[in-house]
N, C-alpha and C positions, 0 to 999 in steps of 0.2 A: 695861471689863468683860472682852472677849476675854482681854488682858495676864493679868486677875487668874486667868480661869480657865486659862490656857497655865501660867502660874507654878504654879497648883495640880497642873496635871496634871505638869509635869517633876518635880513635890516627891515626887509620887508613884509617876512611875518609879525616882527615884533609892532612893525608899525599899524595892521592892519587891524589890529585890535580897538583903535583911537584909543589909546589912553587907557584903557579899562581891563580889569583884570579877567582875565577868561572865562576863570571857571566861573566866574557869577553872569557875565555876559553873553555866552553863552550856552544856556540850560539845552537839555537833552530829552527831558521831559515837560508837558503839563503841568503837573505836578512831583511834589517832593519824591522820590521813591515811585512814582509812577513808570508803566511802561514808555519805554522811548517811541519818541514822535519822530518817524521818519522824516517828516520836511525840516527839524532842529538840528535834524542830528546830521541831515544835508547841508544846513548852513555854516554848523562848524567845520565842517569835511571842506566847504569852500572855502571858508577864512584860513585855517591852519594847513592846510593839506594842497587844496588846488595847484596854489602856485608850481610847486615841480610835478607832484603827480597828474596836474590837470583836470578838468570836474567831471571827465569818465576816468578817470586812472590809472589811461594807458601814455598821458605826456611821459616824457623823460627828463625833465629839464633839469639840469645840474646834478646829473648821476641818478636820480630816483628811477626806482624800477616800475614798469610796467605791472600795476594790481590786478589788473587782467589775466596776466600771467603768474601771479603768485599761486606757491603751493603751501607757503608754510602754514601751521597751524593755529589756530586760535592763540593759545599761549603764547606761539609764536609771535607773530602779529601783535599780540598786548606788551609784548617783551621788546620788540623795535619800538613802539609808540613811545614806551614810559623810558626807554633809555637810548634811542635814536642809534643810527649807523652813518657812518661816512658822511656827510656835507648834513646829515637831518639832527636836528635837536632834539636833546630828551624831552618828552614833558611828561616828565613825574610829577615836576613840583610849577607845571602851568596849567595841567588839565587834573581835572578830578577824575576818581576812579572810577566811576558811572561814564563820565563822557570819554573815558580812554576804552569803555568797554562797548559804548555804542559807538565809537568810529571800524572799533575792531569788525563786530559785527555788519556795519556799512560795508567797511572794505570783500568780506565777503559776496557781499554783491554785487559787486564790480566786476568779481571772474567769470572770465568766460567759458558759456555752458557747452 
């Protein structure tokens, strides 16, 4: 049962995308190399991420952990993102490394103070 709802939830990140490759649709910043724009960097955190963490990041939905309660570290954090854990997909090779570093950074904001 877990399998079938993991397999439903990737079907559904993939699909959220319409069509379009991520890392170009989308940006993380204004500009190239610019600082990140926190309302960007909320919208990828909604398309890739929402779905099980949910858009405060304490959902649970198909194993994902509560962000609220995370401790791990920054590296940490960049290291589940670009090579996923248990039912989460890696994206190494779907997020670029600017927006694998600004969701890392979001997700820090998500814990509770």
């Amino acid at each position: 049962m877990v399998l079938i709802l993991a397999l439903f939830s990737f079907s559904l990140l993939i699909f959220s995308c319409n069509g379009k490759k991520t890392k170009e649709a989308y940006p993380v910043s204004q500009t190239p190399g610019g600082p990140f724009d926190p309302v960007l960097v909320k919208k990828l955190f909604d398309v890739k991420c929402a779905l099980c963490h949910g858009y405060d990041g304490k959902q649970q939905y198909a194993g994902a952990k509560n962000l609220g309660e995370s401790t791990l570290s920054m590296d940490e954090v960049i290291h589940q993102i670009k090579n996923g854990k248990g039912a989460m997909p890696p994206q190494k090779d779907v997020l670029s490394d600017e927006q694998i570093q600004a969701l890392s950074e979001f997700v820090f904001t998500l814990r509770n103070k």
